[in-house]
Every structure is written in structure tokens, then in C-alpha cells.
LOTOR-968090 format. One record per residue: residue number from 0; x, y, z of N, C-alpha, C, O, CB in turn. Coordinates in steps of 0.05 Angstrom, whole numbers, plus 5000, padded with zeros to 4 digits. Glycine has a CB too. Layout:
LOTOR-968090
R / NUM / X / Y / Z / X / Y / Z / X / Y / Z / X / Y / Z / X / Y / Z
...
END
This chain:
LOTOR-968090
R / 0 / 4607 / 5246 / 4878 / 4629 / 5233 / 4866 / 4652 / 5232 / 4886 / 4655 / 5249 / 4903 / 4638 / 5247 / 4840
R / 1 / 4673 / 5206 / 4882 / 4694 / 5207 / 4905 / 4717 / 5220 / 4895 / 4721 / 5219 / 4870 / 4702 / 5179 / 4918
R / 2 / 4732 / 5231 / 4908 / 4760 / 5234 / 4902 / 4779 / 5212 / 4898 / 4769 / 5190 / 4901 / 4771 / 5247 / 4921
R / 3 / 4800 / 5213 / 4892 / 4824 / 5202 / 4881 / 4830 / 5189 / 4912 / 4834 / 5165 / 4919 / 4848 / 5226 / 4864
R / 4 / 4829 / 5212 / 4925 / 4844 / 5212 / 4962 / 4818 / 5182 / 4965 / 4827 / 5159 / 4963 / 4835 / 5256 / 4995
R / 5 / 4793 / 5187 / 4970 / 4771 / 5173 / 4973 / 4782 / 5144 / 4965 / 4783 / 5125 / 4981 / 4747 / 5184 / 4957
R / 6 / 4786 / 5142 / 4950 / 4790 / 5114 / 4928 / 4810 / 5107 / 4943 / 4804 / 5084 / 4949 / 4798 / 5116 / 4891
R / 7 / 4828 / 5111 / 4953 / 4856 / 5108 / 4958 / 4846 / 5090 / 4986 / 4849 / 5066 / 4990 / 4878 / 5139 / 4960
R / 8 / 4831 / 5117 / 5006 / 4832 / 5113 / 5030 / 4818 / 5079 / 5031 / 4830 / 5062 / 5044 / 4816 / 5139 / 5045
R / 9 / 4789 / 5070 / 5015 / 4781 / 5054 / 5007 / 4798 / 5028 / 5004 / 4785 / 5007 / 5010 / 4772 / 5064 / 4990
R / 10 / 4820 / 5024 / 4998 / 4832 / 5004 / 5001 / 4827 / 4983 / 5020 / 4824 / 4960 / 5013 / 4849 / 5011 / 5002
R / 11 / 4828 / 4991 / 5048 / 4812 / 4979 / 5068 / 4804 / 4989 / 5085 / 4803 / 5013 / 5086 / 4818 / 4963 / 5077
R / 12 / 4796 / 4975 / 5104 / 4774 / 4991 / 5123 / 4795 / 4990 / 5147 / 4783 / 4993 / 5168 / 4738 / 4973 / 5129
R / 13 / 4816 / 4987 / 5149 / 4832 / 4997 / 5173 / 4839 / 5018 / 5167 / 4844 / 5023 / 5144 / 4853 / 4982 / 5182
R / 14 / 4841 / 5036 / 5184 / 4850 / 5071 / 5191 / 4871 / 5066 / 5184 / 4888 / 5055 / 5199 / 4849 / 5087 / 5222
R / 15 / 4878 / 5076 / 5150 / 4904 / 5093 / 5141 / 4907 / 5110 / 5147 / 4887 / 5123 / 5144 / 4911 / 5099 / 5121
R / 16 / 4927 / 5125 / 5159 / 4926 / 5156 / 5171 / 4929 / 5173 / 5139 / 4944 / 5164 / 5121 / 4958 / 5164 / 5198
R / 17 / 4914 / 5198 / 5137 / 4910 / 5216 / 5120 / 4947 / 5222 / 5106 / 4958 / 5224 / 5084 / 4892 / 5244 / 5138
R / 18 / 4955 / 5221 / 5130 / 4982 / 5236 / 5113 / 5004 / 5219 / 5111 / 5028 / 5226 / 5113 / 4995 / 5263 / 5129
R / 19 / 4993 / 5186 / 5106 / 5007 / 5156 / 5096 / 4990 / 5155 / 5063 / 5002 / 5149 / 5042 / 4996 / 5121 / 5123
R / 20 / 4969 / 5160 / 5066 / 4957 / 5162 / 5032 / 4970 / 5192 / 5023 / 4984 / 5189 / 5003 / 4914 / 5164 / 5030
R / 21 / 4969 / 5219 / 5033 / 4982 / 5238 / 5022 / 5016 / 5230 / 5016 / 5023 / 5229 / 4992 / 4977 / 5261 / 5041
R / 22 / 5035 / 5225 / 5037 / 5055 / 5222 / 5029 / 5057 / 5195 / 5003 / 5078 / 5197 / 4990 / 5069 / 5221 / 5053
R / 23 / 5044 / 5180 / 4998 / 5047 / 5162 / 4982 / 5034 / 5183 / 4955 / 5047 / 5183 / 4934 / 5031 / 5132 / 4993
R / 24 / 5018 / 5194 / 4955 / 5009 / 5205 / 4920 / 5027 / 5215 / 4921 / 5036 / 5212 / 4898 / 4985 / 5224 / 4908
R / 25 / 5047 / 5231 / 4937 / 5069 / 5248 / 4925 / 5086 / 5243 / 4920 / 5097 / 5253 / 4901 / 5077 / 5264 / 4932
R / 26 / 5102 / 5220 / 4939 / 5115 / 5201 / 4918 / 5101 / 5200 / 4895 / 5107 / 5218 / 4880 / 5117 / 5173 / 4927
R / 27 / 5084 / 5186 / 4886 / 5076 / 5180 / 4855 / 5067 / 5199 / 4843 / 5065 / 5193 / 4819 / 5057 / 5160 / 4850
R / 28 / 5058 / 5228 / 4848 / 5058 / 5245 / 4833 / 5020 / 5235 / 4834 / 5012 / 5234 / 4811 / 5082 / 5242 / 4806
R / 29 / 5007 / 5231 / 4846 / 4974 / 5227 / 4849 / 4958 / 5248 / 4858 / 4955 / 5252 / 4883 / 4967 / 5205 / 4867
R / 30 / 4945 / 5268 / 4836 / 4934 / 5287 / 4854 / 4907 / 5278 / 4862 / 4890 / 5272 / 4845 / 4934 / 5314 / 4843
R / 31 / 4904 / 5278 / 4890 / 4886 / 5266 / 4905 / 4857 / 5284 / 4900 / 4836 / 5272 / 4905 / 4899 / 5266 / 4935
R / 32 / 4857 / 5306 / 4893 / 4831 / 5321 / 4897 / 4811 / 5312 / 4859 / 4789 / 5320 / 4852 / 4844 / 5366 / 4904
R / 33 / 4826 / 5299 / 4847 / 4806 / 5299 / 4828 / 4789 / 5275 / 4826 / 4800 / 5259 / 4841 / 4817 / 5305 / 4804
R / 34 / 4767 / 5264 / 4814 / 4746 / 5258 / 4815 / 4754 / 5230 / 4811 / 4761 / 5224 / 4788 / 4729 / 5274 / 4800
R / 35 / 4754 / 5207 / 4831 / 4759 / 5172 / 4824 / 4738 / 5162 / 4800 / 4717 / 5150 / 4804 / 4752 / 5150 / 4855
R / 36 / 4748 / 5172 / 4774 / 4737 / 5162 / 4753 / 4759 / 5142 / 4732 / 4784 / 5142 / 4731 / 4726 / 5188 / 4739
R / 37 / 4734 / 5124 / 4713 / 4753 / 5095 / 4722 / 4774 / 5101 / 4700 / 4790 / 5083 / 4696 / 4736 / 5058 / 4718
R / 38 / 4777 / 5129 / 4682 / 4809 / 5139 / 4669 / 4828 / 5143 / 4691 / 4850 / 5132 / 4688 / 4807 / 5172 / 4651
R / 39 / 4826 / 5158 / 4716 / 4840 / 5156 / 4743 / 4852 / 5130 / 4755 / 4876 / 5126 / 4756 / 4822 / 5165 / 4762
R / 40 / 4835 / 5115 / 4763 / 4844 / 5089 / 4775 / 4862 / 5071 / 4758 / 4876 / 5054 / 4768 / 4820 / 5073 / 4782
R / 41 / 4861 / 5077 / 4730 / 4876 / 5067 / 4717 / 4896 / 5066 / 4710 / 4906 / 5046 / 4700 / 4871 / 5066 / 4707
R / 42 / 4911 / 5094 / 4715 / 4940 / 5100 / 4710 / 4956 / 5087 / 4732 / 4952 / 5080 / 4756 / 4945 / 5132 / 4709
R / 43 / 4985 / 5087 / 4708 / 5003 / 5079 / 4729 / 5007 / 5082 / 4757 / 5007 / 5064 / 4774 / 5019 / 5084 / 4723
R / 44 / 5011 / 5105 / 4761 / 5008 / 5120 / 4787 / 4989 / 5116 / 4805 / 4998 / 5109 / 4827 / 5004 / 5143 / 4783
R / 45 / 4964 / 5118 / 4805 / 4945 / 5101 / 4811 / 4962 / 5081 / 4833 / 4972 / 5082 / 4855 / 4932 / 5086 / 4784
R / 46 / 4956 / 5061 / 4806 / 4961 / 5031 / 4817 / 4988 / 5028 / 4829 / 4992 / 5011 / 4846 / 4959 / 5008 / 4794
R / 47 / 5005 / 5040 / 4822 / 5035 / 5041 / 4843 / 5032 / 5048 / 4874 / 5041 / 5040 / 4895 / 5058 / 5067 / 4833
R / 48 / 5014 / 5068 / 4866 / 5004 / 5084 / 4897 / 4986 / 5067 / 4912 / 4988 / 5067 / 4936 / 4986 / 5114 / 4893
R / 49 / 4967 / 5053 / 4899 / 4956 / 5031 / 4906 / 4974 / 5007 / 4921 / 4973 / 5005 / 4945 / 4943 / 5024 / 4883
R / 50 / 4989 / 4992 / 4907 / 5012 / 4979 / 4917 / 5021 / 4984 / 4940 / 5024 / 4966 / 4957 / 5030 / 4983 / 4904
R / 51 / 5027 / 5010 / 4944 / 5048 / 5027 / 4965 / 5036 / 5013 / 4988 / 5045 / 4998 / 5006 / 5047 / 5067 / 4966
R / 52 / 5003 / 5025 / 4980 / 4983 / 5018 / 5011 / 4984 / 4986 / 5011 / 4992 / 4978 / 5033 / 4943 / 5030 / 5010
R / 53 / 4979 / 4970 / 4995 / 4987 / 4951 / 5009 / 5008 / 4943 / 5021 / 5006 / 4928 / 5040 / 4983 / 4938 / 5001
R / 54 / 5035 / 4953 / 5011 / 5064 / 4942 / 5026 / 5061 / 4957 / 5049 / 5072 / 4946 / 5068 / 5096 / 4949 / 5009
R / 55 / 5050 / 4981 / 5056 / 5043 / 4988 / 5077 / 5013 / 4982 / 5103 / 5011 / 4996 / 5124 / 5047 / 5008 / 5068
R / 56 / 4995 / 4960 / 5095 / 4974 / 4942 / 5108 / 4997 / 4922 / 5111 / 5004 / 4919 / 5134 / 4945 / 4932 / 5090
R / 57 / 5009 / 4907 / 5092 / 5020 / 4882 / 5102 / 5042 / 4893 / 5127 / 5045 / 4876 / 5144 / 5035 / 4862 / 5075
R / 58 / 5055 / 4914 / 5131 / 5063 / 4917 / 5155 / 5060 / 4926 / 5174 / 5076 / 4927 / 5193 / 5073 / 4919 / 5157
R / 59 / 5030 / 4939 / 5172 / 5008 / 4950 / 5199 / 5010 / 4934 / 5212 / 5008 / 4910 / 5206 / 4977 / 4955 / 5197
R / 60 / 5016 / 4946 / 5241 / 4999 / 4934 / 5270 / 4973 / 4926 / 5271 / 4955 / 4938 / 5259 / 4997 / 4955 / 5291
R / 61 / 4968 / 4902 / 5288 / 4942 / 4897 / 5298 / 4933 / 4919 / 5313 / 4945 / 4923 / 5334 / 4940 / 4872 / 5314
R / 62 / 4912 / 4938 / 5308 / 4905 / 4955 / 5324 / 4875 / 4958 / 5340 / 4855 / 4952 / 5327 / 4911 / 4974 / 5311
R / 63 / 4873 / 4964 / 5358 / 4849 / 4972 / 5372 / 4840 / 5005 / 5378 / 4848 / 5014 / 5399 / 4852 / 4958 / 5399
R / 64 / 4826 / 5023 / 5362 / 4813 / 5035 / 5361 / 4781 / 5047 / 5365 / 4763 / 5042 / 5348 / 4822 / 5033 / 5353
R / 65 / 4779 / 5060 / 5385 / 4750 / 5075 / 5388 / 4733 / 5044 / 5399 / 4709 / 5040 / 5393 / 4736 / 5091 / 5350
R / 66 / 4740 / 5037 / 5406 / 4718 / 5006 / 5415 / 4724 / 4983 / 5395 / 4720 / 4959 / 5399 / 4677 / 5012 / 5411
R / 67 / 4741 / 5001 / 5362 / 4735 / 4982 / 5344 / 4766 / 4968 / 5340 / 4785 / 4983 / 5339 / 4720 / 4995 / 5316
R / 68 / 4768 / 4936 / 5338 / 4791 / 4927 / 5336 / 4798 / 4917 / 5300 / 4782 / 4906 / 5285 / 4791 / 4906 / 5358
R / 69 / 4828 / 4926 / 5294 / 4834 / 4914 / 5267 / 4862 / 4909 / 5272 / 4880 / 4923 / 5280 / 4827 / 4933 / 5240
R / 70 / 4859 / 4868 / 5261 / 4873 / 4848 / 5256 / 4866 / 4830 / 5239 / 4845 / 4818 / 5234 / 4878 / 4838 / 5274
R / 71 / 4900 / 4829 / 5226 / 4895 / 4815 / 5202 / 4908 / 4788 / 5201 / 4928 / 4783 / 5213 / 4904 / 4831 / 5181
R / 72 / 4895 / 4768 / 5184 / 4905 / 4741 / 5181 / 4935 / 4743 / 5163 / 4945 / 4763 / 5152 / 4880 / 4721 / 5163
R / 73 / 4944 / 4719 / 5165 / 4970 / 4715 / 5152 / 4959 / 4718 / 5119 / 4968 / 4734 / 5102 / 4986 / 4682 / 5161
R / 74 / 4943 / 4705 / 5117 / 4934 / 4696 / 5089 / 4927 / 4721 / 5086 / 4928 / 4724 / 5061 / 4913 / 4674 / 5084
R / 75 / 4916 / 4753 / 5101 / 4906 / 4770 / 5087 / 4934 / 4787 / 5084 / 4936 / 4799 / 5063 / 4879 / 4783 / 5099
R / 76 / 4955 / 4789 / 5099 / 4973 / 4802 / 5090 / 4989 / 4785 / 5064 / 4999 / 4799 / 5047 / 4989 / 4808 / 5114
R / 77 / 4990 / 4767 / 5062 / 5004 / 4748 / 5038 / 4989 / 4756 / 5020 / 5004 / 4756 / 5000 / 5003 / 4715 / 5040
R / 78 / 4966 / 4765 / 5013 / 4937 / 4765 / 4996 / 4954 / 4804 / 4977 / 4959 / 4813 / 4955 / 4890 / 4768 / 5029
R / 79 / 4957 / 4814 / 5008 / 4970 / 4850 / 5002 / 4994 / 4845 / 4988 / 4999 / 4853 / 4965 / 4980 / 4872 / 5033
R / 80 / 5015 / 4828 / 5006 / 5037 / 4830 / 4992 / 5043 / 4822 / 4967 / 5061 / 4835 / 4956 / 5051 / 4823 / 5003
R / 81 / 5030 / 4798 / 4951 / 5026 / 4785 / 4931 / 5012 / 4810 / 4907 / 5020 / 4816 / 4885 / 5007 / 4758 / 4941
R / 82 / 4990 / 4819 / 4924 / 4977 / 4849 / 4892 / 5002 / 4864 / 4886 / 5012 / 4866 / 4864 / 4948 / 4883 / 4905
R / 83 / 5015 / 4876 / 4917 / 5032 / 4896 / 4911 / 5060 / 4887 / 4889 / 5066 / 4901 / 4869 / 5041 / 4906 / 4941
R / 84 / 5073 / 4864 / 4897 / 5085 / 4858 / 4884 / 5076 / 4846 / 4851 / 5092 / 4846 / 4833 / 5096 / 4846 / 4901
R / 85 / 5051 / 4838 / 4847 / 5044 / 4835 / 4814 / 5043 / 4868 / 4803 / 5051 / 4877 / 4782 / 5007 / 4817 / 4808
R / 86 / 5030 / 4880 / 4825 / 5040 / 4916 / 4809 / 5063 / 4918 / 4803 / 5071 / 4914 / 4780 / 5038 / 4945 / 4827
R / 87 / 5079 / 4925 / 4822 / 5105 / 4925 / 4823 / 5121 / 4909 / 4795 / 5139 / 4917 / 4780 / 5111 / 4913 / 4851
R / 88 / 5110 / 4888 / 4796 / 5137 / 4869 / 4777 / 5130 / 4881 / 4753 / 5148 / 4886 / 4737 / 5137 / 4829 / 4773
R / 89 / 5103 / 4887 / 4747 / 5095 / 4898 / 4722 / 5102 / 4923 / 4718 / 5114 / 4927 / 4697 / 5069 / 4897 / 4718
R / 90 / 5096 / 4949 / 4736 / 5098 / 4974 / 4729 / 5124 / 4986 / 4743 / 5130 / 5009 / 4738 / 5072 / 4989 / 4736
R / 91 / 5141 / 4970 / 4764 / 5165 / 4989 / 4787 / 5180 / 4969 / 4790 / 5180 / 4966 / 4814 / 5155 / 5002 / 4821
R / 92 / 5198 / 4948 / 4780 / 5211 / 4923 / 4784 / 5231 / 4930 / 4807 / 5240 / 4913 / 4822 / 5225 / 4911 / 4758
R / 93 / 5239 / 4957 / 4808 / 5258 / 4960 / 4830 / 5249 / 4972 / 4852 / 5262 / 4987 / 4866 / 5280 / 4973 / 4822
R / 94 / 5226 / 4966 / 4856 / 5204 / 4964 / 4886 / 5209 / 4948 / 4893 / 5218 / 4949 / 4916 / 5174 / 4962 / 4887
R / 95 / 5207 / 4913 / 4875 / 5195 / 4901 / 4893 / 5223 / 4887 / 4908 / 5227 / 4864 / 4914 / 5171 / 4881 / 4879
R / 96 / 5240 / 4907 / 4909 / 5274 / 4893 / 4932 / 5257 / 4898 / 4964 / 5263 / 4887 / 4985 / 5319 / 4927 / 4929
R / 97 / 5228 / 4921 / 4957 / 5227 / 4928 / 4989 / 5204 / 4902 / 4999 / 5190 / 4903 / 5019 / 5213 / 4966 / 4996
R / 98 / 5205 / 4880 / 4980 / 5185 / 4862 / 4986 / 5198 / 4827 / 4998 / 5193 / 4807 / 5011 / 5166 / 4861 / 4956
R / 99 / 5220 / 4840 / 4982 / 5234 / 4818 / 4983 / 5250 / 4806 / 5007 / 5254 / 4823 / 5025 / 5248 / 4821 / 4966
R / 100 / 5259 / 4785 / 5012 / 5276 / 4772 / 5035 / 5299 / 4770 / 5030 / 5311 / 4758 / 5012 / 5271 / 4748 / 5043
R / 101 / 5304 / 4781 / 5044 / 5346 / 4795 / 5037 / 5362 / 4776 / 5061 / 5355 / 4770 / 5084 / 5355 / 4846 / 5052
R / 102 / 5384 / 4769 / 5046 / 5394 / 4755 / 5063 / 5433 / 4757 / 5058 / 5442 / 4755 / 5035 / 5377 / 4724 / 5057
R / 103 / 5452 / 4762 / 5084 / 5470 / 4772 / 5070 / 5498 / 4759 / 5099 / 5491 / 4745 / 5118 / 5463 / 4811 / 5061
R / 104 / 5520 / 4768 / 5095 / 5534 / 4763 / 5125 / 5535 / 4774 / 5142 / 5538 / 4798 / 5145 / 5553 / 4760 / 5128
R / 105 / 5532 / 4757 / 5158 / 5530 / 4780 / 5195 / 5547 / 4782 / 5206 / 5548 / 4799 / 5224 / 5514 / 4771 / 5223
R / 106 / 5570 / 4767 / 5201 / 5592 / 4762 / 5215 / 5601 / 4745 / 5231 / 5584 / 4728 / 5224 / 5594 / 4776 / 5225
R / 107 / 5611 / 4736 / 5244 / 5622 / 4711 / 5253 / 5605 / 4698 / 5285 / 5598 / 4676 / 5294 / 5659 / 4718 / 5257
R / 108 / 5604 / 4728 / 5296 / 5575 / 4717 / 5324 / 5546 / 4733 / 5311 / 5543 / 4756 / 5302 / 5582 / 4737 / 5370
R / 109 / 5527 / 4711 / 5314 / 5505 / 4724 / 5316 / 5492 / 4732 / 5327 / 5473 / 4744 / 5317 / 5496 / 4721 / 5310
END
């Protein structure tokens, strides 16, 4: 059976570092060691924490690791940012300011 952590890491197959899924359950309060059963995946928390990882894939580096390379299309980060924010609008509405395009005065030189 997988863990909670397991499920999480699963999101995708680019190397989340262990302690970008840890610091995200603790924000949400996700304890990672119990069993990814589908009462688990279902809670809020969960899926917020889920979210998280995508707002955090859509702003991963293209990386090259161990021989193996991971890069992503526009359309696959638009694909992340788009889930995270339908979580978000539904379960955290004042997340999704960190999704958003802010726009404000700079001052007179730019």
C-alpha cells in the first residue's frame, strides 16, 4: 500500500525534492505516513496540498538529471496552473492572489 507522501510524490514524474512535498503537508496539516486510501486523497487538505505541487511544477526549472532530462511545455504548465487554481477557487480563494498577475505603479522610470 502507498503512503499519503507516495501519492503526493506521484504527481509527476519530475524530482520533487522530499522536503518541497514535506514542507507543503505541513502547511496543510497532511500527515504523510498514512496509507493513500481513496477517504485520504479526498480531503481538503489533500487536494490543497495537491495544488501547492502544482503551483510549484508550473514554476520548476527545466532540469537535467542523472542522464535523465525534465522539460515542460507551455500547455503543460497552463494544464498545472489551471488544476491548482480550480482547487484553490473552490477550497482556498485567497491562494489563488499567488496565481495571479499583479499589476501596480512603478514609478515614473522604468
Amino acid at each position: 500500500m502507498i503512503t499519503v507522501f507516495d501519492a503526493l510524490l506521484a504527481v509527476s514524474a519530475y524530482p520533487i525534492p522530499a522536503r518541497v512535498i514535506k514542507s507543503t503537508a505541513l502547511k496543510r496539516a497532511v500527515d504523510l505516513e498514512v496509507p493513500a486510501d481513496e477517504a485520504n486523497v479526498k480531503t481538503d487538505a489533500f487536494r490543497l496540498a495537491t495544488a501547492d505541487l502544482y503551483v510549484w511544477l508550473f514554476f520548476a526549472p527545466n532540469v537535467s538529471q542523472g542522464g535523465q532530462s525534465y522539460s515542460f511545455t507551455e500547455p503543460q504548465r497552463d494544464w498545472w496552473k489551471k488544476q491548482a487554481m480550480d482547487i484553490y477557487e473552490e477550497l482556498d480563494p485567497d491562494a489563488l492572489s499567488a496565481l495571479q498577475t499583479k499589476y501596480g505603479y512603478m514609478g515614473s522610470k522604468l
